[in-house]
ChimeraX commands (.cxc) that place a marker at each C-alpha (Angstrom):
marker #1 position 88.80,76.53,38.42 radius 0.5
marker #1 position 85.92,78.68,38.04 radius 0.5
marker #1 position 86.32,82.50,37.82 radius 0.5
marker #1 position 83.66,85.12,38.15 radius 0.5
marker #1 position 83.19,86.95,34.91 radius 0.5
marker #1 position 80.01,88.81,35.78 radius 0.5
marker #1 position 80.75,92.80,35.60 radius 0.5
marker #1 position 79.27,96.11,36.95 radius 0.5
marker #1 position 76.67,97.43,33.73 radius 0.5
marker #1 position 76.62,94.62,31.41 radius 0.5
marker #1 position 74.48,95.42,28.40 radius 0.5
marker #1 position 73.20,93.55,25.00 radius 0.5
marker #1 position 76.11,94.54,23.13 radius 0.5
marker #1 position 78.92,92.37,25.93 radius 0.5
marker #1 position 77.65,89.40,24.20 radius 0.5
marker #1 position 80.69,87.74,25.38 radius 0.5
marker #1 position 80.87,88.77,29.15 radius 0.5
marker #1 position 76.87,87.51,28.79 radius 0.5
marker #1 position 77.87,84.19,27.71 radius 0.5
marker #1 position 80.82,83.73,30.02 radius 0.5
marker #1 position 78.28,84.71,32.82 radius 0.5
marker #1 position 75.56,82.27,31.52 radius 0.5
marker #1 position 78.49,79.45,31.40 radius 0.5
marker #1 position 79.47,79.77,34.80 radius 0.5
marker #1 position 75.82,79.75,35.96 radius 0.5
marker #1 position 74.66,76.75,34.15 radius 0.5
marker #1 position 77.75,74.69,33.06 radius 0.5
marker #1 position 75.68,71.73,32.15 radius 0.5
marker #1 position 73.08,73.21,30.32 radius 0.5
marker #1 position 73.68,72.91,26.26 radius 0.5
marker #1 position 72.32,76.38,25.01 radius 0.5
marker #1 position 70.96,75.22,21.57 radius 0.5
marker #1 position 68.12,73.85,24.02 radius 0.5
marker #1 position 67.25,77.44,25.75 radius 0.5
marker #1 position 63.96,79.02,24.69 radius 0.5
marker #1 position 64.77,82.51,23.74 radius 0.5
marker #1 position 62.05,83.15,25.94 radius 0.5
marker #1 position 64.13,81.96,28.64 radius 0.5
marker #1 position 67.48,83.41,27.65 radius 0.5
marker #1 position 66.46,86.71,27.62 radius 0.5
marker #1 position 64.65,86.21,31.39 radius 0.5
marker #1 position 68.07,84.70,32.09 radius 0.5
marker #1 position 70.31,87.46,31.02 radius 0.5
marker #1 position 68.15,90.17,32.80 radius 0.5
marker #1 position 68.74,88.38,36.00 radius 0.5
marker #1 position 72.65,88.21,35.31 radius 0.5
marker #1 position 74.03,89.81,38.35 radius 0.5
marker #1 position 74.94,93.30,37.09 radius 0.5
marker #1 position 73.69,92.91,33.68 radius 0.5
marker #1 position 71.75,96.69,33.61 radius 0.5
marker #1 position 70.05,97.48,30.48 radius 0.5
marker #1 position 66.61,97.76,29.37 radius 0.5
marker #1 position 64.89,94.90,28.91 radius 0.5
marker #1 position 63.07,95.63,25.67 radius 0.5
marker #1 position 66.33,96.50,23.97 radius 0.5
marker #1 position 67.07,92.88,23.28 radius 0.5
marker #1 position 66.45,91.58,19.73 radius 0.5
marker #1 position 66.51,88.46,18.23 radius 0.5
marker #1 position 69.81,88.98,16.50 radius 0.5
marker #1 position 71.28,90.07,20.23 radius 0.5
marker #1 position 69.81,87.05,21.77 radius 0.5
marker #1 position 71.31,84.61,18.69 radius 0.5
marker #1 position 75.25,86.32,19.39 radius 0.5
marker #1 position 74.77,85.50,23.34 radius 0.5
marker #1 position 73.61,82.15,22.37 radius 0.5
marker #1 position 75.78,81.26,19.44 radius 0.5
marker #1 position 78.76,82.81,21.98 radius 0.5
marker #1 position 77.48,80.77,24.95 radius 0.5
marker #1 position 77.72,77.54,22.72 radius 0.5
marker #1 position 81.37,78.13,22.29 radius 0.5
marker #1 position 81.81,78.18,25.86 radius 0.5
marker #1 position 79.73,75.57,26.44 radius 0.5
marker #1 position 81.42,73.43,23.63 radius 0.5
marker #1 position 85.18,74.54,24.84 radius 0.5
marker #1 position 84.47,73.34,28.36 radius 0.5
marker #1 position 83.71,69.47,27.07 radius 0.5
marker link #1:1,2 radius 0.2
marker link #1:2,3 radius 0.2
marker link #1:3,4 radius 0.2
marker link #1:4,5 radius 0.2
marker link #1:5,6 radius 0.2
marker link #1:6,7 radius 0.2
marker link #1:7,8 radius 0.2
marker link #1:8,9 radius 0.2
marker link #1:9,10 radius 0.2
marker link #1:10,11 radius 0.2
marker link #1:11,12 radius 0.2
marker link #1:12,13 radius 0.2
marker link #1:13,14 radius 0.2
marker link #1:14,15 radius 0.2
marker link #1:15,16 radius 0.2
marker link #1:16,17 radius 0.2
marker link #1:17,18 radius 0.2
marker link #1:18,19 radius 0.2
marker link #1:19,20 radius 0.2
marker link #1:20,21 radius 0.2
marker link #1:21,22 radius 0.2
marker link #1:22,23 radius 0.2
marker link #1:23,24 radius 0.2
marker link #1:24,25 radius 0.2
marker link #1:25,26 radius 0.2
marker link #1:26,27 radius 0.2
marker link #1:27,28 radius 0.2
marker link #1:28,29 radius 0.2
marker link #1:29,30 radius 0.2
marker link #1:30,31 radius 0.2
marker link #1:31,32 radius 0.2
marker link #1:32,33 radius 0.2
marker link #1:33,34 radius 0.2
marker link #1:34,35 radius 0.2
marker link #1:35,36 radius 0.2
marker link #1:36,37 radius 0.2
marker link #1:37,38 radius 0.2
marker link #1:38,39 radius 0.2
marker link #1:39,40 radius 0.2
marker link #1:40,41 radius 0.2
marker link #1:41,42 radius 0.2
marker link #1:42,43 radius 0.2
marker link #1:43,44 radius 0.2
marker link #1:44,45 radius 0.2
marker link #1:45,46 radius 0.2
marker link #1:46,47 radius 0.2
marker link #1:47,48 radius 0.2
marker link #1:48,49 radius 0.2
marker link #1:49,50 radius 0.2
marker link #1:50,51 radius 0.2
marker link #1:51,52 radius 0.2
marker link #1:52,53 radius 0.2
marker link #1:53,54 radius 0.2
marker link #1:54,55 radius 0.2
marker link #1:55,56 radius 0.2
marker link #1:56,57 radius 0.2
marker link #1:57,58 radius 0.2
marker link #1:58,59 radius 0.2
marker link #1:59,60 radius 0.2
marker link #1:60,61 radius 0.2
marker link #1:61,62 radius 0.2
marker link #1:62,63 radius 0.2
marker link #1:63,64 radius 0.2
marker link #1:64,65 radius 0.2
marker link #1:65,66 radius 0.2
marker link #1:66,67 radius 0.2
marker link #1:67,68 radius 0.2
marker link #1:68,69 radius 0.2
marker link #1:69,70 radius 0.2
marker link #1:70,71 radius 0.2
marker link #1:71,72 radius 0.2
marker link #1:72,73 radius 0.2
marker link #1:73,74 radius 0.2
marker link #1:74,75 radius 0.2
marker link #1:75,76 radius 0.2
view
């Protein structure tokens, strides 16, 4: 069962409304392997993720992928 998690206005801070989103969009992808590079490309793309794109971080981009990876991990 798959269920749409993407929301209206997602920022950095809904780390885990990010990760749910980046789950359900690649299921199969482990996200220890994602470039930060790539994840934050990834996340701006999110379907209703609206914040600025320079207000990332390194620490914001570690919670989305540390929160991903228990998504990832809990749907093995």
């Amino acid at each position: 069962m798959t269920f749409c998690v993407q929301q209206a206005d997602m920022r950095w801070t809904d780390v885990e409304d990010i990760a749910l989103a980046l789950a359900e969009r690649f299921p199969d992808l482990d996200p220890l392997t994602v470039r930060f590079t790539d994840l934050h490309r990834w996340v701006c793309e999110l379907d209703g993720f609206d914040d600025a794109p320079d207000a990332s971080n390194e620490s914001k981009l570690e919670a989305i992928q540390m929160a991903w990876l228990d998504e990832y991990r809990r749907s093995r």
